[in-house]
N, CA, C and O atoms as CSV, one atom per row, in Angstrom:
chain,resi,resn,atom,element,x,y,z
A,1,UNK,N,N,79.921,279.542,163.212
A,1,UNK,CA,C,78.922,279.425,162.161
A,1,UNK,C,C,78.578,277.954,161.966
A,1,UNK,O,O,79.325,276.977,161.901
A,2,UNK,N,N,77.245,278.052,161.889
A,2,UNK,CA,C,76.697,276.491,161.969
A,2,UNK,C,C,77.237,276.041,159.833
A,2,UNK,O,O,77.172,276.724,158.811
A,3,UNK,N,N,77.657,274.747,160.083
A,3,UNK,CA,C,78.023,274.062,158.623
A,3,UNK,C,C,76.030,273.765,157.817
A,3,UNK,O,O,75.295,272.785,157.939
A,4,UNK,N,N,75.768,275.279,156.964
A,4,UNK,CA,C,74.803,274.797,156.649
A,4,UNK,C,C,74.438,276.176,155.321
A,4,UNK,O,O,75.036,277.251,155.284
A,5,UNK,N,N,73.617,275.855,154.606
A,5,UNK,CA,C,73.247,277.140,153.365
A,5,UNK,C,C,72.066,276.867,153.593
A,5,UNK,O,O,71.525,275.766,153.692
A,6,UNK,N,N,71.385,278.548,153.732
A,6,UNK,CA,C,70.105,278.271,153.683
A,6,UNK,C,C,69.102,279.219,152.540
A,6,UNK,O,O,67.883,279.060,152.473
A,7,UNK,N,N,69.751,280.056,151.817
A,7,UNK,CA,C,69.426,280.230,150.955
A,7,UNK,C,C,70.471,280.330,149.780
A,7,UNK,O,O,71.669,280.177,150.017
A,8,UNK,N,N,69.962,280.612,148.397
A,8,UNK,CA,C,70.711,280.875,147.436
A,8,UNK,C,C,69.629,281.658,146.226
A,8,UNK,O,O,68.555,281.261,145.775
A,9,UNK,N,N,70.710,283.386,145.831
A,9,UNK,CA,C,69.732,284.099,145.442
A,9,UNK,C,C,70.541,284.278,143.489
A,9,UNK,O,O,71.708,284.167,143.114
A,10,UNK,N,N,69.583,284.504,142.905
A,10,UNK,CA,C,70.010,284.232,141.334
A,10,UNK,C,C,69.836,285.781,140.773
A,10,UNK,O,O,68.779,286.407,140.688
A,11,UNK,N,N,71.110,286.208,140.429
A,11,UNK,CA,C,70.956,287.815,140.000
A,11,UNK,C,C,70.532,287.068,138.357
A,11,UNK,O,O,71.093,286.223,137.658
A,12,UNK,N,N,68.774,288.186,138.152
A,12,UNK,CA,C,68.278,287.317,136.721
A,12,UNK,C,C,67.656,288.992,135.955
A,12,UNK,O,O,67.008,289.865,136.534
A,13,UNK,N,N,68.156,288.978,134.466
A,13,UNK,CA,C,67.527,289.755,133.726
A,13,UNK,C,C,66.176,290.146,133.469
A,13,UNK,O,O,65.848,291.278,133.114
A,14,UNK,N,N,65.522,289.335,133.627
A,14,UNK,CA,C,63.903,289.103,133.331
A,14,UNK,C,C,63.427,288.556,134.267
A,14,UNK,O,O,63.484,287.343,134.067
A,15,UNK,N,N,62.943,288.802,135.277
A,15,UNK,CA,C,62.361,288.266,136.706
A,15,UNK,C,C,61.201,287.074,136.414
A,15,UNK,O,O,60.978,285.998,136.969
A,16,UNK,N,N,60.493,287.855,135.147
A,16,UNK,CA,C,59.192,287.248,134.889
A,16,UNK,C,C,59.522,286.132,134.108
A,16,UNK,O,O,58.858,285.096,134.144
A,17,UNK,N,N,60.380,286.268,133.497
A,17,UNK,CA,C,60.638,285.030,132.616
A,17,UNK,C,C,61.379,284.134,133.148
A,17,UNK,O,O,61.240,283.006,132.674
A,18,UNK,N,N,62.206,284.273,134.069
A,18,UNK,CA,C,62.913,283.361,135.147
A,18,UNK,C,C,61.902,282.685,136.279
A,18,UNK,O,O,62.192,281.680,136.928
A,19,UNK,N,N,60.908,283.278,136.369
A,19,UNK,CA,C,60.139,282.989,137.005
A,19,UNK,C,C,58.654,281.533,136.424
A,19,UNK,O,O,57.905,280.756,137.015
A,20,UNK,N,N,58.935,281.879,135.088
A,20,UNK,CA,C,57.879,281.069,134.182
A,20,UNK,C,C,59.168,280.140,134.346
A,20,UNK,O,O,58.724,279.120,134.874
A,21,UNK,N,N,59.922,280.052,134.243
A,21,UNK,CA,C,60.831,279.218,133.813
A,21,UNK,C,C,61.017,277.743,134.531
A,21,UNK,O,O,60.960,276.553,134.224
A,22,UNK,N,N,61.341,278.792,135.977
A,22,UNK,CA,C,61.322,277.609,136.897
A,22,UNK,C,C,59.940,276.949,137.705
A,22,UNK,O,O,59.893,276.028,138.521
A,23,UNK,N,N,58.991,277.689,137.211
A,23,UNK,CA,C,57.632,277.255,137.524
A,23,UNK,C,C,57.045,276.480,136.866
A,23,UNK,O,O,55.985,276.092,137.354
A,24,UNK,N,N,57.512,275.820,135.272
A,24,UNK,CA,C,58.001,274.916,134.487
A,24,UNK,C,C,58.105,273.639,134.517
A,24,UNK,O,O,57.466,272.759,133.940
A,25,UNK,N,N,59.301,273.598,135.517
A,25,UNK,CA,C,60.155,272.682,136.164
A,25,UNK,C,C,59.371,272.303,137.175
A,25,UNK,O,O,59.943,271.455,137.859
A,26,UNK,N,N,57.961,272.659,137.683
A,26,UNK,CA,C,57.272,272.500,138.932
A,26,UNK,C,C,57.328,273.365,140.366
A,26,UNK,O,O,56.498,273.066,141.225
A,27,UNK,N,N,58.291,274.432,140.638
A,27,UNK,CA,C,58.522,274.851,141.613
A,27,UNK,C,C,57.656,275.905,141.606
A,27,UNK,O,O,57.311,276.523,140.599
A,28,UNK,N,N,57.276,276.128,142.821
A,28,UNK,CA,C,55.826,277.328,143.311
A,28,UNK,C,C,56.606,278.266,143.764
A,28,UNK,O,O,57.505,278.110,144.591
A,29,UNK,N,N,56.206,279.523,143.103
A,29,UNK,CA,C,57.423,280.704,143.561
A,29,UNK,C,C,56.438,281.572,144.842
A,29,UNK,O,O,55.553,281.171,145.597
A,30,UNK,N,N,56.811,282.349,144.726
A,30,UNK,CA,C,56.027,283.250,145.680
A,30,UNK,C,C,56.848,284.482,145.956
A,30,UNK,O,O,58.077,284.486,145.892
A,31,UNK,N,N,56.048,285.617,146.293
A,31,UNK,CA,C,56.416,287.058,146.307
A,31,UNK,C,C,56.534,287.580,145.200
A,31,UNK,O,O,55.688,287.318,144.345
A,32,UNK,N,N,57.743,288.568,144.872
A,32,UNK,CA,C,58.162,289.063,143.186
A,32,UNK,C,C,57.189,290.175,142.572
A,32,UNK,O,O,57.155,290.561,141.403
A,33,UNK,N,N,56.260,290.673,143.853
A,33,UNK,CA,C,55.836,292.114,143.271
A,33,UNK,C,C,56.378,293.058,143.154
A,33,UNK,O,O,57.021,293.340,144.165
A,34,UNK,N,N,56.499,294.117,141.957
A,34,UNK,CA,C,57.117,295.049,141.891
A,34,UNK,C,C,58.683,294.870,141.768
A,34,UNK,O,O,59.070,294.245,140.781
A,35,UNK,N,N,59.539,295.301,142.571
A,35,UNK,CA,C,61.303,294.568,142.530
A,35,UNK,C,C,61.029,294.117,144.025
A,35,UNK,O,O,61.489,294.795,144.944
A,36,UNK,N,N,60.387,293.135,144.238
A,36,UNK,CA,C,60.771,292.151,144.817
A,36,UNK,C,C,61.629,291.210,144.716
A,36,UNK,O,O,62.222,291.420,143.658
A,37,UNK,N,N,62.040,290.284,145.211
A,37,UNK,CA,C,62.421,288.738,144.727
A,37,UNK,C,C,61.513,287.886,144.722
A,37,UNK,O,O,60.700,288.010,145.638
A,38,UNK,N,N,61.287,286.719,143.731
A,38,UNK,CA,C,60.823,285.863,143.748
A,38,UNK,C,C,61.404,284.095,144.810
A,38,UNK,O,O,62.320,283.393,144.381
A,39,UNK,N,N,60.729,283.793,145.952
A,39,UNK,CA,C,61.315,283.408,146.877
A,39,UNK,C,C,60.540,281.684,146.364
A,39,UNK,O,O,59.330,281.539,146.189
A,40,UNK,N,N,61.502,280.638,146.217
A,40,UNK,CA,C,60.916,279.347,145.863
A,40,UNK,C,C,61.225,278.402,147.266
A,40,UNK,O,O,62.222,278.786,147.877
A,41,UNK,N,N,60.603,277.369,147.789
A,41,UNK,CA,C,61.205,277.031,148.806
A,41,UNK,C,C,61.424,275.468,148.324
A,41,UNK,O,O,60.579,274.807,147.721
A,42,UNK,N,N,62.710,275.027,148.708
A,42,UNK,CA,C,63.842,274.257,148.228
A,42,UNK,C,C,64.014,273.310,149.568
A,42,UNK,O,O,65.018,273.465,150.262
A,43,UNK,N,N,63.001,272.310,149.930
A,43,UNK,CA,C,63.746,271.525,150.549
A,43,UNK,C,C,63.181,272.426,151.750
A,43,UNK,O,O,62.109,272.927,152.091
A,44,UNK,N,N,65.257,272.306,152.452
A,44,UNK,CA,C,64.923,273.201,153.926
A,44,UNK,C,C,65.578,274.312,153.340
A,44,UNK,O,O,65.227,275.301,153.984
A,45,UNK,N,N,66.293,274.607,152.510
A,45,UNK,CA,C,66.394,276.077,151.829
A,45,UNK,C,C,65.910,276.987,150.628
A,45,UNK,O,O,65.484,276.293,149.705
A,46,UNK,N,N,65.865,278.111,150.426
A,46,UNK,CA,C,65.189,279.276,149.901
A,46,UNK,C,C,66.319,279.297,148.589
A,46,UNK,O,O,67.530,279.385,148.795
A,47,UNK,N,N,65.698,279.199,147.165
A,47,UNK,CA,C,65.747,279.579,146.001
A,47,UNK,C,C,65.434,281.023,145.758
A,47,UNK,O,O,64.254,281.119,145.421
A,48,UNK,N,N,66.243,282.574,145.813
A,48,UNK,CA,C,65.243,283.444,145.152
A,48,UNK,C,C,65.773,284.044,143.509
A,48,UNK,O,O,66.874,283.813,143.008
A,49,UNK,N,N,64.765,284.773,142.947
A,49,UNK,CA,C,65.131,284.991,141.755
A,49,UNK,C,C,65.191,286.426,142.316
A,49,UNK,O,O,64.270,286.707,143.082
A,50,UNK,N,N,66.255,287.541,142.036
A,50,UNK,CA,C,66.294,289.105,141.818
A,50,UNK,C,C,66.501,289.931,140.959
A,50,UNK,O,O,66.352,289.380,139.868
A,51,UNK,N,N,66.761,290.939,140.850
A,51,UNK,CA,C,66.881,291.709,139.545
A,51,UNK,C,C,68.686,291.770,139.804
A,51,UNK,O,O,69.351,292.164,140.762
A,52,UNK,N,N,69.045,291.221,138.554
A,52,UNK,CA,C,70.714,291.082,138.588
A,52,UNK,C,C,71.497,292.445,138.920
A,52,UNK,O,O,72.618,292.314,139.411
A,53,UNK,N,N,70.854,294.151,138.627
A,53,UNK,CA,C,71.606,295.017,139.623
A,53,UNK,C,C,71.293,294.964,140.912
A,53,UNK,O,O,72.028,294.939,141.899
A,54,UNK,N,N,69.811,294.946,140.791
A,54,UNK,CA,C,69.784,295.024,142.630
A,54,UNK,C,C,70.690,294.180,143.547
A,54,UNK,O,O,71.538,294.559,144.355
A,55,UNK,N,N,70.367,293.170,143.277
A,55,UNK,CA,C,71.161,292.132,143.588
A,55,UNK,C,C,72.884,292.454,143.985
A,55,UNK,O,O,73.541,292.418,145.025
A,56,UNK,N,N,73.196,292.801,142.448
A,56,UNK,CA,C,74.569,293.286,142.401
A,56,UNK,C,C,75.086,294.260,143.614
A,56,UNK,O,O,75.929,294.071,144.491
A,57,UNK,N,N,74.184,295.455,143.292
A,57,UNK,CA,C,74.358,296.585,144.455
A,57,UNK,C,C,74.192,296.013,146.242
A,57,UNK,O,O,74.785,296.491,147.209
A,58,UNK,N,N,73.196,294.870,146.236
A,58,UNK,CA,C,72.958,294.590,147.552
A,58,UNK,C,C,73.726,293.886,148.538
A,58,UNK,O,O,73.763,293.717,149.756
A,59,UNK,N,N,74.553,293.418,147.081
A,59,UNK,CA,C,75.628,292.619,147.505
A,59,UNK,C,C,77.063,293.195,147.622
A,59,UNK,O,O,78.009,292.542,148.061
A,60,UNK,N,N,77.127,294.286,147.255
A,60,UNK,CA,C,78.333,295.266,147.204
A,60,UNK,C,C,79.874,294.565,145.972
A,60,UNK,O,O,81.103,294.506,146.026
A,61,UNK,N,N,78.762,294.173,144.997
A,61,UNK,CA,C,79.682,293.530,144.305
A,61,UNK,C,C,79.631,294.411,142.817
A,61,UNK,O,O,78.511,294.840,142.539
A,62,UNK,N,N,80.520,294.661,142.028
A,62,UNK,CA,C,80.616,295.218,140.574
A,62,UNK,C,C,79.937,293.895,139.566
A,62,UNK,O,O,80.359,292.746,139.701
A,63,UNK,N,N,79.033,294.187,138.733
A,63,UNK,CA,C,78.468,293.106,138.021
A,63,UNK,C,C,79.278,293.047,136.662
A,63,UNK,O,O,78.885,293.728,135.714
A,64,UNK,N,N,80.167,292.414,136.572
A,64,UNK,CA,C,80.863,292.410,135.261
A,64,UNK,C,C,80.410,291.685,134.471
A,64,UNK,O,O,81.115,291.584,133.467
A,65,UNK,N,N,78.832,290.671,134.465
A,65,UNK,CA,C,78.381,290.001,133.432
A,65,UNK,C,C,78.765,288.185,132.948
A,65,UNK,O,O,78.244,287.336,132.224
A,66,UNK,N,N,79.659,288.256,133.614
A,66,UNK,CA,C,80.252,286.755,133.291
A,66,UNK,C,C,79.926,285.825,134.418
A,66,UNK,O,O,79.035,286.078,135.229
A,67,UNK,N,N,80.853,284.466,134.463
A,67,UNK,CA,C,79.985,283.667,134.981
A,67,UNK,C,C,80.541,283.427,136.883
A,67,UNK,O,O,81.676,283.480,137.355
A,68,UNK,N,N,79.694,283.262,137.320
A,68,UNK,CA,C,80.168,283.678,138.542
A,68,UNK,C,C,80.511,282.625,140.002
A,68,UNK,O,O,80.207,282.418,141.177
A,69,UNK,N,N,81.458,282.154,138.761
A,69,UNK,CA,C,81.905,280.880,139.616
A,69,UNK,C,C,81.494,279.672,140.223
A,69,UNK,O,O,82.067,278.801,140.879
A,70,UNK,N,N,79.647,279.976,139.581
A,70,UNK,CA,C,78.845,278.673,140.619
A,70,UNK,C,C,78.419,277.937,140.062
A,70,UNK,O,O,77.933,278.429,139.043
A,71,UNK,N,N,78.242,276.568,140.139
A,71,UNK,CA,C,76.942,275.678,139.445
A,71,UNK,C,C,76.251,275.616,140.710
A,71,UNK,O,O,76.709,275.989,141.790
A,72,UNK,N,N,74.732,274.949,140.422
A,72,UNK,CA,C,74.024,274.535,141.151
A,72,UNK,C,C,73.591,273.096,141.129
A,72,UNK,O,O,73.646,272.502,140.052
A,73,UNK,N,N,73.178,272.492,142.175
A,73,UNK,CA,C,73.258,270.924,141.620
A,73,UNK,C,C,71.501,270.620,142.322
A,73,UNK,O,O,70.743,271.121,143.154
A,74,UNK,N,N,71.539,269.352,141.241
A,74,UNK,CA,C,69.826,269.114,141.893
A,74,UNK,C,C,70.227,267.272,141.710
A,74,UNK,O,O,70.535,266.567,140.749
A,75,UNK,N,N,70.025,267.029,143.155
A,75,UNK,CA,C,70.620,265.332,142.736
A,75,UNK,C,C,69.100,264.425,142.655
A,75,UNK,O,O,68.021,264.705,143.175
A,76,UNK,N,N,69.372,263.586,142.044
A,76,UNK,CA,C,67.928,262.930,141.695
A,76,UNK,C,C,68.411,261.248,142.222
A,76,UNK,O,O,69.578,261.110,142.589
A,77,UNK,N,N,67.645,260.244,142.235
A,77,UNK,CA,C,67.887,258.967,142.724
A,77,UNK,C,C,68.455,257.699,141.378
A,77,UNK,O,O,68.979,256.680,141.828
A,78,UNK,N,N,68.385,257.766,140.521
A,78,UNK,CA,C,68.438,257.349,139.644
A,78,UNK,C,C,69.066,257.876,138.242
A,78,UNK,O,O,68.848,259.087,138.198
A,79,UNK,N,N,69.733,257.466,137.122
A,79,UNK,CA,C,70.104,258.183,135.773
A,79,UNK,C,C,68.532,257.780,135.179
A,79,UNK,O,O,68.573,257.495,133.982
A,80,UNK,N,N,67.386,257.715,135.688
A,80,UNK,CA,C,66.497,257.575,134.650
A,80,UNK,C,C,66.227,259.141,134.965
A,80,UNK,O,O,66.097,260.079,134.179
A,81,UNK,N,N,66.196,259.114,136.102
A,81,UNK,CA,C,65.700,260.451,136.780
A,81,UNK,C,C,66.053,261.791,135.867
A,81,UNK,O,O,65.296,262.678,135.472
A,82,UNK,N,N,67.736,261.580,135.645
A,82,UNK,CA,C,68.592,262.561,134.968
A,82,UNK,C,C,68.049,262.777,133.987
A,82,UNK,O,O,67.626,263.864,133.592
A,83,UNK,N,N,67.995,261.708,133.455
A,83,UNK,CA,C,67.058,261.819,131.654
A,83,UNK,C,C,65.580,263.035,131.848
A,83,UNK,O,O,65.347,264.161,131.408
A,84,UNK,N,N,64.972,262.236,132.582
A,84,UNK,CA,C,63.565,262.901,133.130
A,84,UNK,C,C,63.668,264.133,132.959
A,84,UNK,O,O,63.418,264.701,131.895
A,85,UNK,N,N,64.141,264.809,134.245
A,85,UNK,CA,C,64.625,266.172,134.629
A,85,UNK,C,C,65.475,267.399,133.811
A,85,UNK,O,O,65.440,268.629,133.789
A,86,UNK,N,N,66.332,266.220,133.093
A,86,UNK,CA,C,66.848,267.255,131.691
A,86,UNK,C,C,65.934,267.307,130.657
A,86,UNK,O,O,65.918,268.244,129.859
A,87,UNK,N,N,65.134,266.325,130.606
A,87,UNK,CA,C,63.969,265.982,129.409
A,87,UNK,C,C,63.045,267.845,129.717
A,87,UNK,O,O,62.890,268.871,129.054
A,88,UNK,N,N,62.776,267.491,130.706
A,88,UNK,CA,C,61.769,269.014,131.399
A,88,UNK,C,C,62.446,269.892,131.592
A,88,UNK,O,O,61.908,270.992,131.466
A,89,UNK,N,N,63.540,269.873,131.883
A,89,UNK,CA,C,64.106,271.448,131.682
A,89,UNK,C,C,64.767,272.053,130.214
A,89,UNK,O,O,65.334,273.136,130.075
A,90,UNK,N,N,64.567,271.235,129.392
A,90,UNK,CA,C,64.816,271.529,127.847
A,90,UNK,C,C,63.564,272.187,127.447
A,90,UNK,O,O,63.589,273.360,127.072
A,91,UNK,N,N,62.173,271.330,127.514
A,91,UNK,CA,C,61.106,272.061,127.340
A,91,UNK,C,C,60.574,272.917,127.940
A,91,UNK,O,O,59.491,273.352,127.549
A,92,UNK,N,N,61.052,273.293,128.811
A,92,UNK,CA,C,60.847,274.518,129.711
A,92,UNK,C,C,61.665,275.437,129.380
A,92,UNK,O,O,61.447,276.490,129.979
A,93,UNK,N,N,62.856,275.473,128.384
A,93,UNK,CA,C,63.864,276.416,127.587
A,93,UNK,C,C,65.115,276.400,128.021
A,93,UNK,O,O,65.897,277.111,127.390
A,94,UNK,N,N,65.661,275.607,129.195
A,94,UNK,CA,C,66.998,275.304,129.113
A,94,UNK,C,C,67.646,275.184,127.797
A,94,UNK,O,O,67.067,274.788,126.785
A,95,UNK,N,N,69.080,275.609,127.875
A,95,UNK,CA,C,69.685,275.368,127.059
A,95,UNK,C,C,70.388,274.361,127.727
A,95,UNK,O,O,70.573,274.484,128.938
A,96,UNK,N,N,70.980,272.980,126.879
A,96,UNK,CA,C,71.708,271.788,127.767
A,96,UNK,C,C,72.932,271.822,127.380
A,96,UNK,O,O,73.167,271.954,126.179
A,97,UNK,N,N,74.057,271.700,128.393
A,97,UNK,CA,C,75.512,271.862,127.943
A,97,UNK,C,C,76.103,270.908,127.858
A,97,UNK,O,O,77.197,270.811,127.302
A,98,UNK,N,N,75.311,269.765,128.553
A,98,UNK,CA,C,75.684,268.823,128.360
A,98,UNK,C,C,74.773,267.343,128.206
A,98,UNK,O,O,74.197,266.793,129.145
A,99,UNK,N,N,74.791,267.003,127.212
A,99,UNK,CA,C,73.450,265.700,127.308
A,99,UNK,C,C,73.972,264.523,128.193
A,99,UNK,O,O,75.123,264.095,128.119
A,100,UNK,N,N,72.833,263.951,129.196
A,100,UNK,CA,C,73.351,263.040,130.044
A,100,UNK,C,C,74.165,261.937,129.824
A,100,UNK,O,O,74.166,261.248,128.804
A,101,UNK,N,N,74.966,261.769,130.962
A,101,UNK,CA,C,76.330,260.717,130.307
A,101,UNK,C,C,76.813,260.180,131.352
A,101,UNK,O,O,76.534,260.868,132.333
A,102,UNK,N,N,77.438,259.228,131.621
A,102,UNK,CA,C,78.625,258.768,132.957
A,102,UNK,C,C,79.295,259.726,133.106
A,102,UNK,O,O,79.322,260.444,132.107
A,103,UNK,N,N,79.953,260.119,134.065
A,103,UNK,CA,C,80.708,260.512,134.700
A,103,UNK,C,C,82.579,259.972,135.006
A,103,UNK,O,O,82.588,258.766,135.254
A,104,UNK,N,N,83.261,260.261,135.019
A,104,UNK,CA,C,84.773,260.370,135.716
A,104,UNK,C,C,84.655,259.446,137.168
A,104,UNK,O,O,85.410,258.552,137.550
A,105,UNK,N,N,83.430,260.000,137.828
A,105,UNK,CA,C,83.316,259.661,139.334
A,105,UNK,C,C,82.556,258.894,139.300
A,105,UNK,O,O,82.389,258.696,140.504
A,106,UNK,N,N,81.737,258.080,138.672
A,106,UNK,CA,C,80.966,256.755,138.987
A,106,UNK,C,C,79.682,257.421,138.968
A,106,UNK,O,O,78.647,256.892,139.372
A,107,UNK,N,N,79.787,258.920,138.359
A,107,UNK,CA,C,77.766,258.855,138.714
A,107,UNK,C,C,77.447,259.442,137.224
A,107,UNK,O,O,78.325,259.377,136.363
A,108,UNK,N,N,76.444,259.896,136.998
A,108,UNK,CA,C,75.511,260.047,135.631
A,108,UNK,C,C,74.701,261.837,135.916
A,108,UNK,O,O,73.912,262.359,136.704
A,109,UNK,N,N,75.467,262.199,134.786
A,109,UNK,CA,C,74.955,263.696,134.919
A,109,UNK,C,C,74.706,264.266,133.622
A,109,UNK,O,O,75.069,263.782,132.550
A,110,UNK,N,N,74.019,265.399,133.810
A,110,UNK,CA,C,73.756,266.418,132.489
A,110,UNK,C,C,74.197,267.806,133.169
A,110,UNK,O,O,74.261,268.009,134.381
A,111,UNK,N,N,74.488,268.720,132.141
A,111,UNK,CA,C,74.017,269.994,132.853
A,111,UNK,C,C,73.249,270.814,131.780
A,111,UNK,O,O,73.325,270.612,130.568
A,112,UNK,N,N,72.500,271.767,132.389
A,112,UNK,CA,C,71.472,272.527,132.135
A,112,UNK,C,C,71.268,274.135,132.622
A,112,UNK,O,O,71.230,274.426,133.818
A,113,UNK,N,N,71.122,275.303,131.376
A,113,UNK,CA,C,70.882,276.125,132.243
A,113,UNK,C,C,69.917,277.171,131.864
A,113,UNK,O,O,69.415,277.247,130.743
A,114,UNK,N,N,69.692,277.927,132.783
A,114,UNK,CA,C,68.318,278.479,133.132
A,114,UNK,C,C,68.541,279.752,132.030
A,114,UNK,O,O,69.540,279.825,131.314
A,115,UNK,N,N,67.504,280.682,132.018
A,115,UNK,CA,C,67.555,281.810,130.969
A,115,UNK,C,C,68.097,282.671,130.953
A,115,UNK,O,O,68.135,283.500,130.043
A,116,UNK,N,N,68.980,282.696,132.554
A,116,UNK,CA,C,69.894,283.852,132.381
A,116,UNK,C,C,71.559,283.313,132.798
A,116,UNK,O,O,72.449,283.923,133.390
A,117,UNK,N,N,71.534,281.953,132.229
A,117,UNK,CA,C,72.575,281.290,132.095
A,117,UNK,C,C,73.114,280.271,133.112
A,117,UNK,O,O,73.809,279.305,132.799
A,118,UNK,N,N,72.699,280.602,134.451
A,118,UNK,CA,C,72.859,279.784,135.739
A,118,UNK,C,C,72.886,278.348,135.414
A,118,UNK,O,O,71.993,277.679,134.893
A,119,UNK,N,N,74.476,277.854,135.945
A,119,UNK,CA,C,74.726,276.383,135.268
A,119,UNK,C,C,73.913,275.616,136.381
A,119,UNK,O,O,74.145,275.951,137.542
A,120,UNK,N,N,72.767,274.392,136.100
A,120,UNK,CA,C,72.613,273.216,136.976
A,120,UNK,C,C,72.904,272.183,136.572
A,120,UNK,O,O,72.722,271.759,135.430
A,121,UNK,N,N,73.471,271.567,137.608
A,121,UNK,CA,C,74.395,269.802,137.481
A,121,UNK,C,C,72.878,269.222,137.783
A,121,UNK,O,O,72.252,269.701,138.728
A,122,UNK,N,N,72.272,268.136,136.929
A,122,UNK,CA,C,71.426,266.977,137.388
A,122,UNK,C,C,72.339,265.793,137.587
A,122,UNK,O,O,73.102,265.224,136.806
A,123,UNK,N,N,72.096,265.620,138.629
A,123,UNK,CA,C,73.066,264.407,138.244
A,123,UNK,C,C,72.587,263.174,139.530
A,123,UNK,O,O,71.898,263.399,140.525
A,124,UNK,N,N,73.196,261.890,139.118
A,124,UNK,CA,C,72.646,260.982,140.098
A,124,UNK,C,C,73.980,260.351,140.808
A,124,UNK,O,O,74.516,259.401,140.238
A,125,UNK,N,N,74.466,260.779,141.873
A,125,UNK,CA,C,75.392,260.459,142.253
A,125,UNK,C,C,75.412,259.091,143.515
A,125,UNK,O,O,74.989,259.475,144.605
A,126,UNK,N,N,75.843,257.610,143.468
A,126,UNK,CA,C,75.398,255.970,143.728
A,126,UNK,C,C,76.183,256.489,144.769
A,126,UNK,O,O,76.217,255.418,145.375
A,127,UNK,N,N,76.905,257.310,145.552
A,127,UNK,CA,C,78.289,257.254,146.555
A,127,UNK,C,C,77.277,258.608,147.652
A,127,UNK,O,O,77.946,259.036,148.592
A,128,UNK,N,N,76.118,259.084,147.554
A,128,UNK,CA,C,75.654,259.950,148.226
A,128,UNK,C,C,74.348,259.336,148.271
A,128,UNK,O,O,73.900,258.789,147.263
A,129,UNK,N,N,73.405,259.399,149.837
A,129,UNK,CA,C,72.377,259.311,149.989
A,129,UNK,C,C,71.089,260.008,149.707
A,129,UNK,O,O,70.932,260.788,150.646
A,130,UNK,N,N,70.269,260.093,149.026
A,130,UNK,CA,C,68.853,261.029,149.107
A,130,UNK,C,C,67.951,260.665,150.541
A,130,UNK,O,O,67.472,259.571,150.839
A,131,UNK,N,N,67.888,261.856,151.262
A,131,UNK,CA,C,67.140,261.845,151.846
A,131,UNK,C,C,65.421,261.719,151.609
A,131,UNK,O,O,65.289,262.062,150.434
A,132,UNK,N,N,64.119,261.411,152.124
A,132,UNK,CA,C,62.991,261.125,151.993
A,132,UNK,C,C,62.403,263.013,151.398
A,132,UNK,O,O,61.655,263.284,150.459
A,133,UNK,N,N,62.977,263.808,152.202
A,133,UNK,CA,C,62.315,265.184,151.719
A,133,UNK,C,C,63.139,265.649,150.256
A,133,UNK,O,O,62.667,266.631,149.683
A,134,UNK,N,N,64.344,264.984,149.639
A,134,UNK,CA,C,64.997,265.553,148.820
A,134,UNK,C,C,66.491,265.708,149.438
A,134,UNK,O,O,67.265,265.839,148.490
A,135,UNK,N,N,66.968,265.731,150.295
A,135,UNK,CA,C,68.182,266.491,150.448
A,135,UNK,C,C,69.064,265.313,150.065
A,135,UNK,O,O,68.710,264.403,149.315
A,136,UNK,N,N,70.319,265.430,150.691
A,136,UNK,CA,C,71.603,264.820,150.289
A,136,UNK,C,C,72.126,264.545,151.174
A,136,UNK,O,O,72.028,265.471,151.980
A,137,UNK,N,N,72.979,263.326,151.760
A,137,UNK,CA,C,73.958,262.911,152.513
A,137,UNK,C,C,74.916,262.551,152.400
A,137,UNK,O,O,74.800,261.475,151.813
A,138,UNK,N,N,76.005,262.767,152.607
A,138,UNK,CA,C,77.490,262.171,152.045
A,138,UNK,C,C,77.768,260.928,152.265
A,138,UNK,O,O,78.351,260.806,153.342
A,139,UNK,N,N,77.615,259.991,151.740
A,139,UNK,CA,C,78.177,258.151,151.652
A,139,UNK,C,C,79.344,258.702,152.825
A,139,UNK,O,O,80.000,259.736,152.949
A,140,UNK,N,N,79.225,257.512,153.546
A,140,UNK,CA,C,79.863,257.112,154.833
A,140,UNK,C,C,80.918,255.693,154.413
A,140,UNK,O,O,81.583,255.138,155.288
């Protein structure tokens, strides 16, 4: 198996409102007719939004409702950035768990999450590279 993720799918209560949500934030969704998924494209990987049973069932997993072990991270170049990005995802209806701050590890983060609770790390981490399209590189 090649070392790589190329998508990541969000079991969400309200498709439509998860969908305003992150369209908000600027991201262009696409698909999501009927029980579709809503498919966002991320870089070089796929964001989708689904209906949290389908999802559940498709995945052969029991949905017990709680939190499911993941954050998601969106790294930005700068802590002005952090500010920025949590600034817009508050008015877009995040709830923030955490208002931006230093870090333990030398970098500057908030977290933030979406309407059906999905934790995201903003954060600006000085020890990792941003690539020109968005992505991330691990400091060498």
């Amino acid at each position: 198996m090649k070392q790589r993720l190329t998508a990541i799918t969000l079991g969400v209560r309200d498709k439509e409102r998860s969908r305003a949500f992150y369209e908000a934030l600027g991201w262009s969704g696409a698909g999501g007719a009927g029980d579709d998924p809503v498919f966002f494209q991320a870089g070089d990987m796929v964001v989708a939004l689904w209906d949290r049973a389908s999802l559940a069932e498709d995945s052969c997993v029991a949905d017990t409702g709680g939190w499911g072990g993941i954050t998601l991270a969106h790294n930005v170049g700068s802590r002005q950035e952090v500010d920025a990005v949590t600034e817009q995802a508050r008015a877009a209806g995040a709830r923030v768990g955490r208002e931006p701050a230093e870090t333990f590890w030398g970098g500057y983060n908030a977290i933030v999450f979406d309407p059906d609770g999905h934790p995201w790390e903003i954060a600006h981490n000085p020890y990792w590279q941003l690539t020109e399209d968005g992505g991330v590189q691990l400091g060498g």
